[in-house]
N, C-alpha and C positions, 0 to 999 in steps of 0.2 A: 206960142203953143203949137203953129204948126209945123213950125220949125222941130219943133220938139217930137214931134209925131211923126214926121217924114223922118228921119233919122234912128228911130224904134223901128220901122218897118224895113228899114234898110238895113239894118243891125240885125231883123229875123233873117231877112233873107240871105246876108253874110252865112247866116249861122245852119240855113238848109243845106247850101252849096260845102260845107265846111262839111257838113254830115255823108251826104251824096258824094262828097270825095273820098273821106274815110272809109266805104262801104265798097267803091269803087275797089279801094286797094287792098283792105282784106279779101276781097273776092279775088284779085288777081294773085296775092300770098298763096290765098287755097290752091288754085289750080296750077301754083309754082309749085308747090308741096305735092298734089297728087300727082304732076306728070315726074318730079324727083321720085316718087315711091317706083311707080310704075318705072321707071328708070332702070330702079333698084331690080325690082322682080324680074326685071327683063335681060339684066345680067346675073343676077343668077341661075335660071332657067337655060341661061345660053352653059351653065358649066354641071350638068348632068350626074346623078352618084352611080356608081358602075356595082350594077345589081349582081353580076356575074362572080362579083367578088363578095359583094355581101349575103351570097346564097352560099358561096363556098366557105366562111366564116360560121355562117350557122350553121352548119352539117357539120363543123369543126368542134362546134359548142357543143352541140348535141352529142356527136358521137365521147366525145370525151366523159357527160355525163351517164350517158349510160353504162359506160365500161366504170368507170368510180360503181354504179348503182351495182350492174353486175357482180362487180368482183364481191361486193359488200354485203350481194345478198338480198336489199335494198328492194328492189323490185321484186324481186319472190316473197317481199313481207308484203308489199304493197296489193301485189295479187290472189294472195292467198297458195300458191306456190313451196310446200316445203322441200326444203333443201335436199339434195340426192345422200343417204346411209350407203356409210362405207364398209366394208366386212369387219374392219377393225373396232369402229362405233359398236356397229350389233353386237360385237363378243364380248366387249368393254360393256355396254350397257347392261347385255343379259347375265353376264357372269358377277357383275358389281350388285344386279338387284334383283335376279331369278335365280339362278340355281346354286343350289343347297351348297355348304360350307364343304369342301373336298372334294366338289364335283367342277370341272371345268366344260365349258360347251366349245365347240370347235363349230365355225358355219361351212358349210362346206358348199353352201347357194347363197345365192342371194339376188331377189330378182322382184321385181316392181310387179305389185298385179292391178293389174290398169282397171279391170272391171270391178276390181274393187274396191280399189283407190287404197291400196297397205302394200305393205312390203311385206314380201314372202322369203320366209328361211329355211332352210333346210340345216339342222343342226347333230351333230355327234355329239352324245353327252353317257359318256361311259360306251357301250357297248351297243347303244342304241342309237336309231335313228329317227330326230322327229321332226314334221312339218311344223314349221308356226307361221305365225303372222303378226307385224307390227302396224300400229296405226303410223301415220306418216308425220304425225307431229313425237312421237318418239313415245305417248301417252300410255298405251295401253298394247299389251302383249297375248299374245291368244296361243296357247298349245294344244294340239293338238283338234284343233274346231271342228267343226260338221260344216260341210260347204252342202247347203241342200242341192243347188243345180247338180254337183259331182252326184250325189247318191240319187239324184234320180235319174241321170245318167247311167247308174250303174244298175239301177233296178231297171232299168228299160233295157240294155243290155242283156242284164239275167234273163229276163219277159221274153228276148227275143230267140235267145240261144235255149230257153227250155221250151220254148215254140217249136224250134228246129230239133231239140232232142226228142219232143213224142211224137213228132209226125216221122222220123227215121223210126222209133220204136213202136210204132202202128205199122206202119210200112213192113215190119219185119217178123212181127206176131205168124204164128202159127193157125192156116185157115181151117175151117171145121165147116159144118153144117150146120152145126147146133153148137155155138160157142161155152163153153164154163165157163162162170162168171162168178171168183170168189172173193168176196171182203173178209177182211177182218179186222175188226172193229173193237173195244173194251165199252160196254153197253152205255156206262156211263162216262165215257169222253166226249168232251165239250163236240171234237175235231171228226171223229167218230159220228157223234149222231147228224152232226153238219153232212157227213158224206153219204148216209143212210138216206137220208132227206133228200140230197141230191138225187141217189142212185134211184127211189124207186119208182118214179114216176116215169123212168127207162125201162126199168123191168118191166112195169104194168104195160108198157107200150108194145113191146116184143113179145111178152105173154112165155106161151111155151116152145117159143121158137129158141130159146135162149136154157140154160140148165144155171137158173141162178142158186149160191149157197151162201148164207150170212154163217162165218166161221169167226173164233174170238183169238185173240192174242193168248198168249202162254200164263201172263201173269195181268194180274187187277193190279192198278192203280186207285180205285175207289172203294177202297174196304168193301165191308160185308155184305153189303147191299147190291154193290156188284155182281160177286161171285153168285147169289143166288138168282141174283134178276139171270144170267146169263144161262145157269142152268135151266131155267121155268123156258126162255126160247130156244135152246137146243133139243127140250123134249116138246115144246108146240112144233119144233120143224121134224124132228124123229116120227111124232105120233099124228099130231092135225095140221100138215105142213100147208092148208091150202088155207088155213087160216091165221100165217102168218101174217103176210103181207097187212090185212088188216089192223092186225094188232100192233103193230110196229109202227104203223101209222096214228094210234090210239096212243102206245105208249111216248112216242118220240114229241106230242105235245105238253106233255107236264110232268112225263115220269112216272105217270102213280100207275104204277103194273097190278095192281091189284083191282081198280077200277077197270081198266082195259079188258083182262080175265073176263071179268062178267059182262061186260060192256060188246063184245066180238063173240059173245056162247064157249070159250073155252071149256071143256071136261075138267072140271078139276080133281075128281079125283083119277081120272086115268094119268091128268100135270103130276100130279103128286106124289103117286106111284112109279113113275118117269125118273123123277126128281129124287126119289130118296135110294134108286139101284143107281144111278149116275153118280150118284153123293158118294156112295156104298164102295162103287167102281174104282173111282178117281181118288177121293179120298180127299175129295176138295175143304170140306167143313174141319177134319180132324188136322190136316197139314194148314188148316187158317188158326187153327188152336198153337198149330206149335210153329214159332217163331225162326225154328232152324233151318225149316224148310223155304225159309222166304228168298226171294231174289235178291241173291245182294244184300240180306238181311234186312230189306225193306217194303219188298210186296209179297202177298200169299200169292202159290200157285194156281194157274188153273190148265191141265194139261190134256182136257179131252182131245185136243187138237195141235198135240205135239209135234206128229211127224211133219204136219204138213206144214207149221210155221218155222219146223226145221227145211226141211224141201223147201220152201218158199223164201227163208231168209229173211223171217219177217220179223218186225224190230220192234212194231209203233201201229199203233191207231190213227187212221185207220191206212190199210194196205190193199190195195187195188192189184188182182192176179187173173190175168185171160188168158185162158188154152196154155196153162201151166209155168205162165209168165207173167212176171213181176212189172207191171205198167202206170206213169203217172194219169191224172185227168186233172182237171179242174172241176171243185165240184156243183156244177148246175145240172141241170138235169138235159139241155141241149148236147155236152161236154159228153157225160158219161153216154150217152146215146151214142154219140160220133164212134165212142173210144171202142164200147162194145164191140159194133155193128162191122171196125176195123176186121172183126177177128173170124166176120162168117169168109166163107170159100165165095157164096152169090150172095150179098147184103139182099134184105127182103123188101118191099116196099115199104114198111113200117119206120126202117131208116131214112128214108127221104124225109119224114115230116117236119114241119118248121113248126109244132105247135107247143114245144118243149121251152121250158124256161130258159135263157142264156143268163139269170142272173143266181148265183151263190143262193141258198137259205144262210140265218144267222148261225151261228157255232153255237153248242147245247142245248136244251129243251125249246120249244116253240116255233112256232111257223112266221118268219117273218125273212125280210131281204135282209142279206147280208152282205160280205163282200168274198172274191175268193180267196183263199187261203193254203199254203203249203204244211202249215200248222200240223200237227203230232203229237197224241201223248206216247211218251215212250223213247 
């Protein structure tokens, strides 16, 4: 048995030394395999890729694909980019699906407008010449459009050159002492009572340093009502002239001259008596009866104040005339002050004041802000 037993322990311990050698020698495998690897990495490393050529390979690639994208267009879909219109396209386009069967368009422009992002034409189509505009995707066609910047470009232009024409035609007015100061007006123009409203808050400033005259145009534009209202204030200025101003100021808020009348103490029977020799005179009421007498066949006359809108050249409601000359304003009551006051020989101190309105009243009956206006009946 013990034989038996020393021989089992000798048999384990064969059997450690047999393990402990195997462990030995895959260990030394491993570290044959790892310094082989590293072996490996260390002659590759020793043979370098030459970047110099693979930088010049891709600038190869690339530039090839862009010029393919370019020529193709490719990139300009990509970017939102539409393509450049040739004069040939816009003539093809517009004559295939704008203009009318027997008319041909000819472009005779053609030119990118960057601020607006369209293309712009200038086209011949018969005997005319018109501006348009394309969308840039080929979409939509515009003739003949309103560029708001351009017109108020051009209103500001106009603004500035009728600036510079009444300050030469103030500068050159004829100087006086006692300036004449005549409108004429048609009683019931929108344009007209707008410049009434203006002017007399000027007058009342100057007083009688000035020889102010409300004078009417030749013919009514606002029928019958007209022609009488304008006779009732040519005989309040003939008979009770110191009670115009009042009433004009009564009438110019709603109109109703009948209420003003009593409203300011007018005479009415010495108005009415006025009014039916003036009638008598002119023959206003019987050439409003007969149609043949009308301007044009379309307005009755009114001619107490013939010569002078002949002399004066007067056309329209309303008409601004100083020291016997035909002159623009603007109408605020600051405006007409300046324009008068151009026309004394020594302006008074009354002209210095800054206490006058610079803004417009509304155009026709009432008292409210408006804007100004070159506006005109007639």
């Amino acid at each position: 048995m013990e034989e038996e037993k020393k021989d089992n322990i000798a048999a384990e311990q064969k059997s450690v030394e047999n393990a402990k050698e195997t462990k030995e020698e895959v260990s030394a495998a491993s570290e044959t395999a790892v310094s082989e690897t590293e072996t490996g990495s260390s002659k590759k490393k020793s043979k370098p890729v030459n970047k110099k050529f693979l930088a010049i390979l891709i600038i190869i690639v690339i530039a090839v694909v862009a010029y393919s994208g370019y020529k193709n267009g490719k990139f300009d879909k990509m970017l939102g980019i539409e393509p450049k219109m040739t004069v040939a396209e816009a003539e093809k386009l517009i004559n295939e699906n704008i203009i009318s069967e027997g008319y041909t368009a000819t472009v005779t422009e053609l030119t990118e407008d960057k601020v607006h992002n369209l293309w712009k034409l200038k086209l011949n189509v018969g005997d005319q010449e018109v501006t348009a505009y394309m969308t840039k995707d080929r979409s939509i066609f515009l003739a003949n459009p309103i560029v708001i910047a351009e017109v108020q470009q051009q209103k500001a232009a106009a603004a500035e050159q009728a600036k510079t024409e009444q300050a030469t035609a103030l500068a050159s007015l004829t100087k006086t002492d006692k300036p004449t100061v005549e409108l004429f007006v048609m009683s019931h123009c929108p344009y007209g009572t707008q410049a009434e409203k203006g002017i007399i808050p000027a007058v009342e400033a100057l007083g009688d340093k000035i020889d102010f005259q409300l004078k009417f145009c030749d013919y009514s534009m606002h029928d019958e009502k007209e022609l009488k209202e304008e006779m009732n204030q040519y005989c309040i200025m003939q008979n009770q002239g110191d009670k115009l101003i009042s009433y004009l100021k009564c009438f110019l808020a709603d109109g109703d001259g009948t209420k003003c009348l009593a409203q300011t103490g007018i005479d009415t029977a010495s108005l009415n008596s006025c009014v039916a020799a003036t009638d008598s005179k002119y023959k206003i009421m019987a050439n409003y009866a007969d149609k043949t007498t009308w301007r044009n066949g379309q307005y009755p006359t009114f001619p107490i104040y013939q010569a002078d809108v002949d002399k004066y050249q007067v056309s329209g409601s309303p008409t601004l005339v100083v020291n016997g000359k035909q002159v623009s304003s603007s109408r605020d009551s600051a405006s007409y002050l300046k324009t008068i006051c151009a026309g004394f020989t020594t302006a008074p101190a009354e002209c210095n004041q800054n206490t006058l309105s610079s803004t417009p009243q509304s155009s026709g009956f009432g008292y409210a802000e408006g804007s100004d206006s070159t506006a005109s009946c007639g």
